[in-house]
C-alpha positions as CSV (number, residue, x, y, z in Angstrom):
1,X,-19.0,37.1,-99.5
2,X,-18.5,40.3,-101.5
3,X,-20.1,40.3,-105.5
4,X,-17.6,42.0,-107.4
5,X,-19.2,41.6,-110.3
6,X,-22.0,44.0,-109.4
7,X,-22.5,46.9,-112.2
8,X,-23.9,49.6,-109.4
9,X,-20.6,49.6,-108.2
10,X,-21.3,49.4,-104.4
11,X,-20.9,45.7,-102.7
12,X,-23.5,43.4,-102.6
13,X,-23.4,40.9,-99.6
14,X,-24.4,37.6,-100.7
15,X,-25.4,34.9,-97.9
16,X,-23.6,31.8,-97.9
17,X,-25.1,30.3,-94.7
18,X,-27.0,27.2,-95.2
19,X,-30.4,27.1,-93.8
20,X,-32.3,24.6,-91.7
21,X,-36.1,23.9,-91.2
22,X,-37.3,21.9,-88.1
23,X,-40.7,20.5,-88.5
24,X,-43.0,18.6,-86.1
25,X,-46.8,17.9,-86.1
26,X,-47.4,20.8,-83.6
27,X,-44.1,23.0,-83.8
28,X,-44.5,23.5,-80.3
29,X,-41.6,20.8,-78.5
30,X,-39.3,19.4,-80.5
31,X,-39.3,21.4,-83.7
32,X,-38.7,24.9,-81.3
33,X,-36.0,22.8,-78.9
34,X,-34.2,22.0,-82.0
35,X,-34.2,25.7,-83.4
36,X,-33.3,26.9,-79.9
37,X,-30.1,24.7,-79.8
38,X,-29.6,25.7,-83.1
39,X,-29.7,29.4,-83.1
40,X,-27.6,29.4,-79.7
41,X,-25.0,27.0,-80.6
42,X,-24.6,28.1,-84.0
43,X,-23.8,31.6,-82.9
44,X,-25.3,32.8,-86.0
45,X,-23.4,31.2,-88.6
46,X,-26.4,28.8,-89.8
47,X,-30.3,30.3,-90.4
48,X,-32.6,28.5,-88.3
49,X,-36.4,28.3,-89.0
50,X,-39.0,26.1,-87.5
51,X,-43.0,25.0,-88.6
52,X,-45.6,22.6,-88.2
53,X,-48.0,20.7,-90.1
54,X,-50.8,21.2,-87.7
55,X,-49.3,24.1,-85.8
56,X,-50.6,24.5,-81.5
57,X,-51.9,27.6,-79.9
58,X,-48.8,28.1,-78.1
59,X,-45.3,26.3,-77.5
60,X,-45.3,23.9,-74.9
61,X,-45.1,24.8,-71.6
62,X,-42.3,21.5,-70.5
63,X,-40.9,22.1,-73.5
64,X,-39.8,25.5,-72.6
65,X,-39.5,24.9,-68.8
66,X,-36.6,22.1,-70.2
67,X,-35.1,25.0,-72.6
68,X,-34.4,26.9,-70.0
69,X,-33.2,24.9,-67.4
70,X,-30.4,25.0,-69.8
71,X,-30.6,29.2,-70.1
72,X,-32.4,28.8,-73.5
73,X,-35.3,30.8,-73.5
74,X,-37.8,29.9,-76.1
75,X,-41.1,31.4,-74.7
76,X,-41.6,33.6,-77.2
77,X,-42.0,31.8,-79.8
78,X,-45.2,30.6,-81.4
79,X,-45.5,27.8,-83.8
80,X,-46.1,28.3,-87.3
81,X,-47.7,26.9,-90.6
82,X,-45.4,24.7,-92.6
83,X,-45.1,26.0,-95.8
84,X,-43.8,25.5,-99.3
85,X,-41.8,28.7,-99.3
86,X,-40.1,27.7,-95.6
87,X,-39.1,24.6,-97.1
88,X,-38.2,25.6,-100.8
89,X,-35.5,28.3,-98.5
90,X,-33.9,25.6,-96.9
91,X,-31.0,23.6,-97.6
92,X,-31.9,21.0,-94.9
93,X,-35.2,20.0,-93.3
94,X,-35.6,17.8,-90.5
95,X,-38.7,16.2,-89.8
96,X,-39.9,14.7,-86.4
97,X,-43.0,12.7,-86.5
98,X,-45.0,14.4,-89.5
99,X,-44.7,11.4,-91.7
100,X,-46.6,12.1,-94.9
101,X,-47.4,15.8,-94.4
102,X,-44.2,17.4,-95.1
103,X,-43.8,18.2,-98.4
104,X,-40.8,17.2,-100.4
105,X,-38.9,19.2,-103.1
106,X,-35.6,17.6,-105.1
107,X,-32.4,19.4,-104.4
108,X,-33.1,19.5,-100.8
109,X,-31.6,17.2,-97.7
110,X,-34.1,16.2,-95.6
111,X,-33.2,13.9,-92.4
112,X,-35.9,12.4,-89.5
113,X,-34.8,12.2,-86.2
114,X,-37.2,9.8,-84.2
115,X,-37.5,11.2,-81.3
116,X,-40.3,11.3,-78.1
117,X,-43.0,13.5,-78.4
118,X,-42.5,15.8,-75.5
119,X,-46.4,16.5,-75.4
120,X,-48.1,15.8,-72.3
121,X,-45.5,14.5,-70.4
122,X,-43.7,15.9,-67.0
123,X,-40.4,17.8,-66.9
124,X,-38.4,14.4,-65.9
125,X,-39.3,12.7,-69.2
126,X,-38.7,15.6,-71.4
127,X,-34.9,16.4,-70.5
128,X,-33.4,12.9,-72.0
129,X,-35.6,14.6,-75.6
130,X,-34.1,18.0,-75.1
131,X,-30.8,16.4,-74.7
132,X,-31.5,14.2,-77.5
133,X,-31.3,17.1,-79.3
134,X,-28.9,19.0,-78.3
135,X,-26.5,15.9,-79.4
136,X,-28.0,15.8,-82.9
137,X,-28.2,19.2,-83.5
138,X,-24.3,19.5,-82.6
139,X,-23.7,17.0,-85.2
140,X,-25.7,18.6,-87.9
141,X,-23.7,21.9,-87.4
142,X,-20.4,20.3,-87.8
143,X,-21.6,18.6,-90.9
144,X,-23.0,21.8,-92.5
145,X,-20.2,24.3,-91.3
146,X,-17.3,21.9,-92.8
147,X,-18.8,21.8,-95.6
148,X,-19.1,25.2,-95.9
C-alpha cells in the first residue's frame, strides 16, 4: 500500500500483512513446526514469528527430522525469549501448552491449539503433530488472508 499523503513526496510502503506469534514452553517443536508451515505456505504474504516461555538450547532434533521429511528445513533456527514487544507486534498469537505464562494484551487474537508435545518422543509419534499442524495452520491463513 502506497501513502499518498506523505509530505517528503517520495512513497512510503506501508505493511498491511498481519502478523502471527507461535508460542510454546520450549519454542523448540511445535512453536518452530508451526512457523515453518507458516512461512512456506504463506509464501510471504503473512509475518511469521515464533518464542517461548522457557526457551531450549536448541530446536528439537525429531522435530526438525519431521520438517523435513516434508522439505521444510528448520535447522537453523534457535528458540527464543517470549517477549512483550513479539507479542504487542502481532495481530494473532497462538499458544501451545504455556498456560499462564503467556502474556495477554487487549486488541489482540490469541487462539490455543492443544496439541502433543513432540519432546522426547520418536519420529513415528511426531508426524500425526507435524501434520496436525500443517492442517491448522492452513486454516489460519485462509482466515487471515480473506480478511485481508
Amino acid at each position: 500500500m502506497i501513502d499518498l499523503g506523505n509530505p517528503t513526496g517520495k512513497d512510503t510502503v506501508v505493511s498491511a500483512k498481519p502478523s502471527v506469534l507461535f508460542v510454546c514452553v520450549h519454542n523448540a517443536g511445535r512453536s518452530q513446526m508451526a512457523a515453518g508451515w507458516l512461512t512456506r505456505l504463506a509464501a510471504g504474504k503473512i509475518e511469521v514469528r515464533s518464542a517461548g516461555s522457557i526457551p531450549a538450547d536448541r530446536i528439537n532434533p525429531v522435530a526438525a527430522a519431521a520438517m523435513a521429511e516434508v522439505g521444510i528445513d528448520i535447522t537453523a533456527e534457535t528458540p527464543k525469549i517470549l517477549t512483550v514487544d513479539a507479542v504487542e507486534a502481532s495481530d494473532v498469537v497462538i499458544t501451545m501448552g504455556c498456560g499462564d505464562t503467556c502474556p495477554v494484551f487487549p486488541g489482540i487474537r490469541y487462539e490455543d491449539w492443544a496439541l502433543d508435545d513432540p519432546a522426547g518422543q520418536d519420529l513415528d509419534a511426531v508426524r500425526p503433530i507435524r501434520d496436525d499442524i500443517r492442517a491448522r495452520v492452513e486454516k489460519l491463513i485462509g482466515e487471515l488472508l480473506s480478511a485481508a
